[in-house]
ZADO-1210 file (C-alpha; in nm, 4 decimals, padded with zeros to 6 digits):
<atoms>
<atom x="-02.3183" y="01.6007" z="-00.1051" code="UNK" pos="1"/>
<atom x="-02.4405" y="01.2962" z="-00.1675" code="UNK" pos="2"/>
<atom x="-02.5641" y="01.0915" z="00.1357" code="UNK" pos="3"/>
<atom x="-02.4282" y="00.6915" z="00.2599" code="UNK" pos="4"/>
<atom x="-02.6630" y="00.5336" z="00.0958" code="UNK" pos="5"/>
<atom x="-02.5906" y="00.6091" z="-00.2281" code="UNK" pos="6"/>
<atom x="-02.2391" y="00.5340" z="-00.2290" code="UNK" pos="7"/>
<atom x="-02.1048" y="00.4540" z="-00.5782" code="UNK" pos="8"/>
<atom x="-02.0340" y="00.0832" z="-00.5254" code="UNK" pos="9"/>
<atom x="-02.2022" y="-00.1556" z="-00.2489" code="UNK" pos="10"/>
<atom x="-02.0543" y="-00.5290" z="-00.1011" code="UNK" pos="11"/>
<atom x="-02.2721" y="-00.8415" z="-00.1378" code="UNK" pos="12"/>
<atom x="-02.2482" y="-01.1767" z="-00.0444" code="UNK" pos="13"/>
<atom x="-02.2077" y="-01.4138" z="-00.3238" code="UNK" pos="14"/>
<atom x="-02.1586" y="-01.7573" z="-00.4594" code="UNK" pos="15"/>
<atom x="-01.8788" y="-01.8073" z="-00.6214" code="UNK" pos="16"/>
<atom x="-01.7990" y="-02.1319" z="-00.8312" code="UNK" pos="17"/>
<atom x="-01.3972" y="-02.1929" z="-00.8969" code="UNK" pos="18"/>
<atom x="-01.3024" y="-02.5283" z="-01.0854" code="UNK" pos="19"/>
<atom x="-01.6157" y="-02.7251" z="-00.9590" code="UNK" pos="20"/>
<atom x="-01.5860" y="-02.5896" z="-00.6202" code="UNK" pos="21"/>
<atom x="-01.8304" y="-02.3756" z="-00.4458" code="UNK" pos="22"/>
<atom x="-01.7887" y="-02.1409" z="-00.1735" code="UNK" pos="23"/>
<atom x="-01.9358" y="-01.8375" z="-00.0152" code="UNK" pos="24"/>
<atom x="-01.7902" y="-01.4784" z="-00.0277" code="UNK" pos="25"/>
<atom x="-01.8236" y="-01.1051" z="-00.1103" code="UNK" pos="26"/>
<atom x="-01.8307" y="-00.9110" z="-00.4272" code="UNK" pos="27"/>
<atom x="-01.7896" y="-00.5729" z="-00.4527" code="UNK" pos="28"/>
<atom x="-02.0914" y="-00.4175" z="-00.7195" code="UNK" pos="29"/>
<atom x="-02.1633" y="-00.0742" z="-00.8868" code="UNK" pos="30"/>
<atom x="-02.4658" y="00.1311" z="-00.7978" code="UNK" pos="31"/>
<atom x="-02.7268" y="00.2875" z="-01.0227" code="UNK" pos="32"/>
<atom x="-02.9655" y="00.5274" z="-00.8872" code="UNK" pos="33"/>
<atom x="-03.2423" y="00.7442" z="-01.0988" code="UNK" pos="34"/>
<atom x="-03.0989" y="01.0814" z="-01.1261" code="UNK" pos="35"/>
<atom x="-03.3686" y="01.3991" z="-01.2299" code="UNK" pos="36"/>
<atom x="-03.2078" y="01.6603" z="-01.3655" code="UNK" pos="37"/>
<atom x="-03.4640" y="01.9274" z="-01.2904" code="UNK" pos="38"/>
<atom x="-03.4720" y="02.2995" z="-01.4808" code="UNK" pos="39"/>
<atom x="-03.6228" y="02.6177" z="-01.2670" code="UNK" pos="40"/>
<atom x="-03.7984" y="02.3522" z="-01.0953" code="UNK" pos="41"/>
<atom x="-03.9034" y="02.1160" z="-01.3507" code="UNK" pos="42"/>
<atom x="-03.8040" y="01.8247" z="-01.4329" code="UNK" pos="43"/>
<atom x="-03.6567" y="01.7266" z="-01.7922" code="UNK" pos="44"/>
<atom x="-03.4705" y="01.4270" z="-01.7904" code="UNK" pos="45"/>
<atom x="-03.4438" y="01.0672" z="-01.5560" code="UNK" pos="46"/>
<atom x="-03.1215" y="00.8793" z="-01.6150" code="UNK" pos="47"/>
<atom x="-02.9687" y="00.5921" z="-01.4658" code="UNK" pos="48"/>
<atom x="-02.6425" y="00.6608" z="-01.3570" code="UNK" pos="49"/>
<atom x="-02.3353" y="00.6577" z="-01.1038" code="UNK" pos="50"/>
<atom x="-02.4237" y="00.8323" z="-00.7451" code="UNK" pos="51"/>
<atom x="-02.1087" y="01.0448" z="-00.7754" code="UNK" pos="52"/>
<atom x="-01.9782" y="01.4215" z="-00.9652" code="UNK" pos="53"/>
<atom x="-02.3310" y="01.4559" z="-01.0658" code="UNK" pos="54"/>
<atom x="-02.2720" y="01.8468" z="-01.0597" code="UNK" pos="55"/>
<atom x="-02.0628" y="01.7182" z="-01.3493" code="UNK" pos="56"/>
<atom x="-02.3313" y="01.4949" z="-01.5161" code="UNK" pos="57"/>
<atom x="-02.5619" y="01.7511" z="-01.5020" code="UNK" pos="58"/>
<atom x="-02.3821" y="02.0275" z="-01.6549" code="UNK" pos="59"/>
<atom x="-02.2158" y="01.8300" z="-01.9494" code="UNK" pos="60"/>
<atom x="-02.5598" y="01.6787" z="-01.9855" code="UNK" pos="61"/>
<atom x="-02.7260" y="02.0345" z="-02.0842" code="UNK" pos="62"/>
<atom x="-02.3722" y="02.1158" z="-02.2738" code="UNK" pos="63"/>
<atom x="-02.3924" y="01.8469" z="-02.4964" code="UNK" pos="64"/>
<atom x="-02.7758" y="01.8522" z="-02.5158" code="UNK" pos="65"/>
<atom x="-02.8129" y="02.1874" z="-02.5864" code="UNK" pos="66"/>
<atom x="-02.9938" y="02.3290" z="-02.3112" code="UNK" pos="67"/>
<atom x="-02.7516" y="02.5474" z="-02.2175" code="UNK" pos="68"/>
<atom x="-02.4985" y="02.7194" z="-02.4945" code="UNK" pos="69"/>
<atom x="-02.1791" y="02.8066" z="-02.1897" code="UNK" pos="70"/>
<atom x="-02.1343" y="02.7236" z="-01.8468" code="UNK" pos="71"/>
<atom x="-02.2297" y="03.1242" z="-01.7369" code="UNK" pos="72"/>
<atom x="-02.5900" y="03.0095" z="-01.8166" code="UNK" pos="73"/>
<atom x="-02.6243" y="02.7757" z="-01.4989" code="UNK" pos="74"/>
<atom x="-02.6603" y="02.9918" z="-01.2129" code="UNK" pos="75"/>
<atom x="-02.7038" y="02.7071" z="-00.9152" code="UNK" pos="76"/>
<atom x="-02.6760" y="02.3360" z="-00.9175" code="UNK" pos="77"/>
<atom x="-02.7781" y="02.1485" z="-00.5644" code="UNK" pos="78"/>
<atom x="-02.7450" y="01.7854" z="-00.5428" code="UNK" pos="79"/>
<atom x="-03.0595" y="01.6209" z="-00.3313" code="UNK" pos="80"/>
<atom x="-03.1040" y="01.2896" z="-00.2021" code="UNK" pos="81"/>
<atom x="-03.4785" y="01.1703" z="-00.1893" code="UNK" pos="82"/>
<atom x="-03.6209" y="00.8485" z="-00.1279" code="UNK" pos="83"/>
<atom x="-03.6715" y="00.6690" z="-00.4422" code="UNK" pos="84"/>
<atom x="-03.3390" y="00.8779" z="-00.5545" code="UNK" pos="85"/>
<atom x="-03.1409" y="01.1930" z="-00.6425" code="UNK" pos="86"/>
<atom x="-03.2572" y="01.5036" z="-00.7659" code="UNK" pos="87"/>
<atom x="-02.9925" y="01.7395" z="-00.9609" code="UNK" pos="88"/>
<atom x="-03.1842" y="02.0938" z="-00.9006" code="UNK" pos="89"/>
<atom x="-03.0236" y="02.3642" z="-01.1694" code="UNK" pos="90"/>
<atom x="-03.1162" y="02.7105" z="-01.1950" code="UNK" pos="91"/>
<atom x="-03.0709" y="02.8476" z="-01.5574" code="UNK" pos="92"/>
<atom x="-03.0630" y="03.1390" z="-01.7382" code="UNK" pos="93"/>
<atom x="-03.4616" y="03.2513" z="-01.8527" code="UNK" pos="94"/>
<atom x="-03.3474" y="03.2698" z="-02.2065" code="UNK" pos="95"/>
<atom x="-03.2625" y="02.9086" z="-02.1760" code="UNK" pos="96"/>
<atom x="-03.4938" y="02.7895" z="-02.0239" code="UNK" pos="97"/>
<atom x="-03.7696" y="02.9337" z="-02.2415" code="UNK" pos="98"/>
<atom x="-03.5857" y="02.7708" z="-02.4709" code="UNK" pos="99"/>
<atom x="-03.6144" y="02.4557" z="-02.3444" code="UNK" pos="100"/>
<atom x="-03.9646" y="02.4287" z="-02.2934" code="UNK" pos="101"/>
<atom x="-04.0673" y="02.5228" z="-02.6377" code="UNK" pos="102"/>
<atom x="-03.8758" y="02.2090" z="-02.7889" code="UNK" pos="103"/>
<atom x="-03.9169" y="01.9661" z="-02.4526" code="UNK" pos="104"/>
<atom x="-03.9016" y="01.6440" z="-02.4175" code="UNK" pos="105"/>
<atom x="-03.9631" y="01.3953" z="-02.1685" code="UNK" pos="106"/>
<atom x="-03.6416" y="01.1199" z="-02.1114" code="UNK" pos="107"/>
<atom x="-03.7088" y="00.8255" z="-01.9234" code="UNK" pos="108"/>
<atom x="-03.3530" y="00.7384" z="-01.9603" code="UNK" pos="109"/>
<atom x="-03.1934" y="00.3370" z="-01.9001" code="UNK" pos="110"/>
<atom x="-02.8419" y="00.2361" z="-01.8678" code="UNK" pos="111"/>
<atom x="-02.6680" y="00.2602" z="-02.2291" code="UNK" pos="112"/>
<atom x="-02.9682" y="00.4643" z="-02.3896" code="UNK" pos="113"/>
<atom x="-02.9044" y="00.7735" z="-02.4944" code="UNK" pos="114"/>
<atom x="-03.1388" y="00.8784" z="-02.7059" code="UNK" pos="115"/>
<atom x="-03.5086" y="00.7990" z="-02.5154" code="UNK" pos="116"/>
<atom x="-03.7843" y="00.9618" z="-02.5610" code="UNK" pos="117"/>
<atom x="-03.6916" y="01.1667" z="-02.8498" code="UNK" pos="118"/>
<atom x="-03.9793" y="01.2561" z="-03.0064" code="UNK" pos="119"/>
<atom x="-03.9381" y="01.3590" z="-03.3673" code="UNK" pos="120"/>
<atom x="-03.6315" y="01.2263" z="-03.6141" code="UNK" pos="121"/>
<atom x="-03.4925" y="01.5515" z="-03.6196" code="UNK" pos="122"/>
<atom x="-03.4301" y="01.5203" z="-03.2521" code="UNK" pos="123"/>
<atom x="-03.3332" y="01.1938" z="-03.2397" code="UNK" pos="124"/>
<atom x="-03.0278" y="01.2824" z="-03.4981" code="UNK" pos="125"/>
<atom x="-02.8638" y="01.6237" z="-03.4564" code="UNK" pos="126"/>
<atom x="-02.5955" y="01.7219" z="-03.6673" code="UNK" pos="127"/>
<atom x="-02.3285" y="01.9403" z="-03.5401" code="UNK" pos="128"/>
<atom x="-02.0945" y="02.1571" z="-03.7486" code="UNK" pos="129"/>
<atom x="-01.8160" y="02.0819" z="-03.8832" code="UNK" pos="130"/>
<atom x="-01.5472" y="02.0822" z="-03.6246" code="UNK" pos="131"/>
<atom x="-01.2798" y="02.3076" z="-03.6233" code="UNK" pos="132"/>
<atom x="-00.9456" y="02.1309" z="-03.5050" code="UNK" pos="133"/>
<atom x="-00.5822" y="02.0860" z="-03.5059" code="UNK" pos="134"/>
<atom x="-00.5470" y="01.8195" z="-03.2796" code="UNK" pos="135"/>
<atom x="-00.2337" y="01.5549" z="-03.3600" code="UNK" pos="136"/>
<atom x="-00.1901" y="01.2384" z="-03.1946" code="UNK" pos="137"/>
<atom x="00.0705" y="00.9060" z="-03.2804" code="UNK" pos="138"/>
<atom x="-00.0004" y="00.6157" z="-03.2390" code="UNK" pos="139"/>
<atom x="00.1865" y="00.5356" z="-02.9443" code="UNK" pos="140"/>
<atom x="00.0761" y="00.8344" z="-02.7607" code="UNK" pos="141"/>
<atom x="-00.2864" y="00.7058" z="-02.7854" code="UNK" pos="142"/>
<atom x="-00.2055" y="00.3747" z="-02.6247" code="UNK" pos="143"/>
<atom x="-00.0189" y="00.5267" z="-02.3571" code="UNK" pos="144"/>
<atom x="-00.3101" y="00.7875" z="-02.2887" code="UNK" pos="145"/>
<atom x="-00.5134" y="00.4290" z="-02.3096" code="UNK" pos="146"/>
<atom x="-00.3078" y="00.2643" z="-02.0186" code="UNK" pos="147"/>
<atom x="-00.3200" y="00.5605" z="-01.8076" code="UNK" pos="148"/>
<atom x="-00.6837" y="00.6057" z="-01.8382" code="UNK" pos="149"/>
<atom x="-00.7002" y="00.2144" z="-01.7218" code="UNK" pos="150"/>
<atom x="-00.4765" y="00.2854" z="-01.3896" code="UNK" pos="151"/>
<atom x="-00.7298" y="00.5896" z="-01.3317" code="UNK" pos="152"/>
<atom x="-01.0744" y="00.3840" z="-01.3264" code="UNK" pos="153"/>
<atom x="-01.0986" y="00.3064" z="-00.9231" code="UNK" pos="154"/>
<atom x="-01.4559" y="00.1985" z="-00.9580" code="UNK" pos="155"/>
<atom x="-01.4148" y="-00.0147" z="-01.2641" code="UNK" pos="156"/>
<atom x="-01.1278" y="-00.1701" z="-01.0891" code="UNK" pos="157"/>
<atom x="-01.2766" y="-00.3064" z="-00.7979" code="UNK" pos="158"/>
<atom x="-01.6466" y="-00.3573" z="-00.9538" code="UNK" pos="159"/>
<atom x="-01.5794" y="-00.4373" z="-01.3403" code="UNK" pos="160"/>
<atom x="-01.9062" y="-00.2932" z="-01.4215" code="UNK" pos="161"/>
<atom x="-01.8244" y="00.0980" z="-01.5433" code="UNK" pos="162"/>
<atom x="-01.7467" y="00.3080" z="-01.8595" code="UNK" pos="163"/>
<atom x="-01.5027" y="00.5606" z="-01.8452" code="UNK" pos="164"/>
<atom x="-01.4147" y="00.8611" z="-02.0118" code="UNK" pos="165"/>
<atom x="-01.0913" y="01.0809" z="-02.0123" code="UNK" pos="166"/>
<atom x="-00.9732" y="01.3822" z="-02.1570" code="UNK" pos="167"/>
<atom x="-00.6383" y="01.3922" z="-02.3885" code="UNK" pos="168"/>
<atom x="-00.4372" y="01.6778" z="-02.4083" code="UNK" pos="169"/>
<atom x="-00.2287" y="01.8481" z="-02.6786" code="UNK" pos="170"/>
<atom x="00.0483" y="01.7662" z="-02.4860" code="UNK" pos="171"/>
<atom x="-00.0534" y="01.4098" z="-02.4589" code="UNK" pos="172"/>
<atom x="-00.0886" y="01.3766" z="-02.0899" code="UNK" pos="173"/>
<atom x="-00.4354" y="01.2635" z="-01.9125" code="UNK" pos="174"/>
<atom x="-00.6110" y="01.5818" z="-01.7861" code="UNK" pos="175"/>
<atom x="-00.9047" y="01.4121" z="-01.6486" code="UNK" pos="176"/>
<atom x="-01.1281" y="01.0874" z="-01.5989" code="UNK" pos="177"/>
<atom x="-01.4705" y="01.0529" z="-01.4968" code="UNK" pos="178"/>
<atom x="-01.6727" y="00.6729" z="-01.4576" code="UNK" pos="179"/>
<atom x="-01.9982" y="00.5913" z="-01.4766" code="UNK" pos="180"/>
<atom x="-02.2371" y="00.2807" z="-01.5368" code="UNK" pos="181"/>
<atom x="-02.3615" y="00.4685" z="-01.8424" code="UNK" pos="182"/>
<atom x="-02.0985" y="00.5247" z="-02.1562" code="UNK" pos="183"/>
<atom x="-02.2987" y="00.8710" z="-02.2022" code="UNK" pos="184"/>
<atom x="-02.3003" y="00.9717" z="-01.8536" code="UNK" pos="185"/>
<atom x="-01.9348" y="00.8902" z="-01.8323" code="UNK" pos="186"/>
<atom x="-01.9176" y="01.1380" z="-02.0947" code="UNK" pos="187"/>
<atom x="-02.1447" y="01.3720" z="-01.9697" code="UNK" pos="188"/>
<atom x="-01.9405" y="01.3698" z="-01.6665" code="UNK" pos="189"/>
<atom x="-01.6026" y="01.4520" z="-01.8385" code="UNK" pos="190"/>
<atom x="-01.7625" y="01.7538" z="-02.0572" code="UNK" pos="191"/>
<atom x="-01.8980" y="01.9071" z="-01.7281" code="UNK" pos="192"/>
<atom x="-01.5923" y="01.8540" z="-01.4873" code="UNK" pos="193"/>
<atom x="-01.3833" y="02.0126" z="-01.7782" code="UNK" pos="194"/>
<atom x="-01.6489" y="02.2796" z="-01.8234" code="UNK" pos="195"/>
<atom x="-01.6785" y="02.3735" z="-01.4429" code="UNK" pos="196"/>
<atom x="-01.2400" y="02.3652" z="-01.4346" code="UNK" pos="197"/>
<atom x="-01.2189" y="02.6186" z="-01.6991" code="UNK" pos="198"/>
<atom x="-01.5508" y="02.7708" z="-01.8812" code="UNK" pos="199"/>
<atom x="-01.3562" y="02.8375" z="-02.1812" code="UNK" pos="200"/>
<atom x="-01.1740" y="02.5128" z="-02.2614" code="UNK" pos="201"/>
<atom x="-01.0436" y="02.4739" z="-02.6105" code="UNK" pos="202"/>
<atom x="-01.1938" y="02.1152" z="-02.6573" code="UNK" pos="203"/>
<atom x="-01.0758" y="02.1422" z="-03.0332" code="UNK" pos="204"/>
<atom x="-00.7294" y="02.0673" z="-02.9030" code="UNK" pos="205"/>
<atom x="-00.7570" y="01.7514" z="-02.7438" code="UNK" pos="206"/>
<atom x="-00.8885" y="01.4231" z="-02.7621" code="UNK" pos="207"/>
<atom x="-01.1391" y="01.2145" z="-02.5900" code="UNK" pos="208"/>
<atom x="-01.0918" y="00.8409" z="-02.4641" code="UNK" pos="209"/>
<atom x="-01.3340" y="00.6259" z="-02.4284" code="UNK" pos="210"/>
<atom x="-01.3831" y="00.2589" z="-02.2948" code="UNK" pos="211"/>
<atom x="-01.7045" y="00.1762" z="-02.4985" code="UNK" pos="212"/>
<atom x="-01.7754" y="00.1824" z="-02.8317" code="UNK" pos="213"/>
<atom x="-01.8157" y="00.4648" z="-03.0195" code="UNK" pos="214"/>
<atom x="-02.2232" y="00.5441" z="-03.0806" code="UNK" pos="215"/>
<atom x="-02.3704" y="00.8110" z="-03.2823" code="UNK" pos="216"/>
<atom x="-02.4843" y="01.0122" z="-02.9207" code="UNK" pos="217"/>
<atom x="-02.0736" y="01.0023" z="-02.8403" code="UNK" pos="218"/>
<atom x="-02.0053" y="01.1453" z="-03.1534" code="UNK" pos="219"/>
<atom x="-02.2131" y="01.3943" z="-03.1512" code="UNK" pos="220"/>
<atom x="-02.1730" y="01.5016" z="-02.7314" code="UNK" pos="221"/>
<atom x="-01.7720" y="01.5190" z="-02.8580" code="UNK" pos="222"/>
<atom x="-01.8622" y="01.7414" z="-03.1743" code="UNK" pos="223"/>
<atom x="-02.1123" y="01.9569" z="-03.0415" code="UNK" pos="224"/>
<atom x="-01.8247" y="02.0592" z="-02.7596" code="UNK" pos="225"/>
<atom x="-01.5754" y="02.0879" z="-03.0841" code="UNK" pos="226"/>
<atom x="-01.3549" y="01.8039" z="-02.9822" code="UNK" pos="227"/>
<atom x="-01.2359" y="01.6623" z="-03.3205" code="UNK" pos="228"/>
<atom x="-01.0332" y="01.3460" z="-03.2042" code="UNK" pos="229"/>
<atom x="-01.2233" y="01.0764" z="-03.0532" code="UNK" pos="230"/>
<atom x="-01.0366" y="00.7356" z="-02.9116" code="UNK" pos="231"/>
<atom x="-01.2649" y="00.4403" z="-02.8495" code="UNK" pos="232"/>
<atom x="-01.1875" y="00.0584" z="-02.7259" code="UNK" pos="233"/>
<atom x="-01.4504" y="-00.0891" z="-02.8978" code="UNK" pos="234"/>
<atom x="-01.6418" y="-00.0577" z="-03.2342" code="UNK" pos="235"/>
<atom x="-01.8005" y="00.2454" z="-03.4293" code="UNK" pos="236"/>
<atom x="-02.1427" y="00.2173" z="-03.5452" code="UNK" pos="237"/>
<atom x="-02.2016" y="00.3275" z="-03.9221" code="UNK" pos="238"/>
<atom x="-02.4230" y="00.5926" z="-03.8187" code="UNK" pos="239"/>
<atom x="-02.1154" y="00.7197" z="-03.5764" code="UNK" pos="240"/>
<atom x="-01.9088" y="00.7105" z="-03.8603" code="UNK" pos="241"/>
<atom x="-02.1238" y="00.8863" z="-04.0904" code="UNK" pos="242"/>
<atom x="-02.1293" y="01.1640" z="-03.8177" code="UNK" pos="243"/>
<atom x="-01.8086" y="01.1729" z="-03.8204" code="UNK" pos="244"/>
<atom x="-01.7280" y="01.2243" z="-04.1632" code="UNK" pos="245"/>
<atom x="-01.9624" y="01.4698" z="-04.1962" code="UNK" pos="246"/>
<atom x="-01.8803" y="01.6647" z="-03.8828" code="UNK" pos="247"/>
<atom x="-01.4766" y="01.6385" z="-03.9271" code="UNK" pos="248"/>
<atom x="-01.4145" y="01.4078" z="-03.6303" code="UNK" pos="249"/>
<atom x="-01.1218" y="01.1781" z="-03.6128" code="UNK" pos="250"/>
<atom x="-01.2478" y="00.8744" z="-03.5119" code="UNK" pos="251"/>
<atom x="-01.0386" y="00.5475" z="-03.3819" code="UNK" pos="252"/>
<atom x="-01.2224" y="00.2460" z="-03.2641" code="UNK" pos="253"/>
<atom x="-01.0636" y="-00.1049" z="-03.1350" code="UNK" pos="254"/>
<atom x="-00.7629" y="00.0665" z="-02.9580" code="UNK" pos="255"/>
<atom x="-00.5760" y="-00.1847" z="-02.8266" code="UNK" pos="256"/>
<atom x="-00.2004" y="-00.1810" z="-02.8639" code="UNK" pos="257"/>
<atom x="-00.0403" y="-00.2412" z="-03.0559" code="UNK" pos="258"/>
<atom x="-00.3469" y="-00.1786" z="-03.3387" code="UNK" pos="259"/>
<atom x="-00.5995" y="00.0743" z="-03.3814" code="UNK" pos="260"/>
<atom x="-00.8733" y="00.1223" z="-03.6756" code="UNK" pos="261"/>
<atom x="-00.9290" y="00.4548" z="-03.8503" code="UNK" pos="262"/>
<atom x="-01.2688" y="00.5393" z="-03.9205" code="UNK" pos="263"/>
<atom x="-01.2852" y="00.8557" z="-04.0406" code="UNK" pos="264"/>
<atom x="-01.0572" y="01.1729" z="-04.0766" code="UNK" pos="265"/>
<atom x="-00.6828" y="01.0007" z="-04.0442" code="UNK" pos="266"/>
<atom x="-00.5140" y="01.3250" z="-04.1240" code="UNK" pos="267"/>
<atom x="-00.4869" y="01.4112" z="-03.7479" code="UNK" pos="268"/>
<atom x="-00.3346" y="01.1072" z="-03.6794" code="UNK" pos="269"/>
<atom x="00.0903" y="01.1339" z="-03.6490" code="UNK" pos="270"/>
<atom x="00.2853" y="00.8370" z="-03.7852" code="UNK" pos="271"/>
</atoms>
């Protein structure tokens, strides 16, 4: 568990100006806390992120990183508060972790930065295959999944200052939602929590929503789990799209009813 003081959100006092008037009260603000995610005792990765479902964080994080292949490969995960933070201990499978140490890298990891510390091009842009999926969605089923994920973000509701991720399902009804002050952790989260629920989830037949844009890193954590439908508020960046394309990834960006824009793949899109 994850001790008081690092709660997800924390109150401060504040001034706050309203039509030329100024007066004193209190805000309610998201926390960010370095998290180490630490392998067989040694540690890989430090990321900013949300105090909370880090057991999530930290097994979508080795999904969609490829430290581990399944979820039978992590044998323990203990949450520990220290001082200066929180440590995510995970005990892995040796094959795996041999594995990791031959191609390791250090990542110093900052809010919104996904991709630090890679050290050679070839890890900095990993290519997936070609996703496998029969995934359908309309239109109107998309912004209703939208809404709903909007009701279901408690932290960005009262502190304004999270991403959020949620899972779609074939039968288009919100399965899951997980927040974060990081768009890849939020991510992260939702590929573990779905993970840990059910170790052999059919990602191919859903979708995932997201309330960021769409970077190449989302792409390719959605594709490298074989989700081939991927619903974003905000903007695409070419390489994203490119990704996309090339790994068969329906991709929507500026969802916001009643318009959407198709980026790549519309075939899995209903009229």
């Amino acid at each position: 568990m994850v001790s008081p003081e690092y709660a997800s959100s924390t109150e401060v006092e504040v001034e706050q100006w309203r039509n030329g008037a100024v007066g004193k009260s209190r805000d309610v603000v998201a926390e960010e806390v370095p998290v180490a995610l630490e392998y067989n005792g040694i540690s890989h990765a430090v990321m900013m992120a949300s105090p909370a479902d880090l057991e999530d964080f930290a097994l979508g994080f080795s999904l969609t990183e490829g430290i581990l292949q399944d979820r039978s490969e992590l044998f323990d995960c203990e949450v520990v508060t220290a001082a200066d933070g929180i440590q995510v201990q995970m005990q892995i499978a040796t094959e795996r972790f041999v594995a990791l140490k031959e191609k390791r890298r250090n990542l110093t990891g900052r809010t919104g930065c996904g991709l630090c510390g890679a050290e050679t091009l070839q890890q900095a842009v990993r290519k997936p295959a070609p996703v496998l999926s029969a995934a359908r969605f309309s239109a109107a089923g998309i912004y209703a999944a939208m809404a709903e994920m909007q009701q279901q973000q408690h932290l960005q509701k009262v502190t304004g200052a999270t991403h959020a991720a949620a899972w779609l399902q074939a039968d288009g009804k919100i399965a899951l939602v997980r927040e974060d002050v990081g768009r890849h952790n939020a991510l992260d989260k939702l590929i573990g929590a779905l993970s840990q629920e059910n170790p052999r989830r059919d990602f191919s037949s859903g979708a995932v929503l997201i309330t960021s844009r769409a970077s190449y890193e989302m792409v390719q954590k959605a594709a490298s789990m074989s989700c081939g439908f991927i619903v974003a508020v905000s903007a695409p960046t070419a390489l994203a799209i490119r990704l996309a394309e090339q790994a068969n990834v329906t991709l929507l960006g500026f969802v916001r009813q009643p318009g959407h824009v198709v980026y790549a793949h519309p075939q899995r899109l209903l009229p």
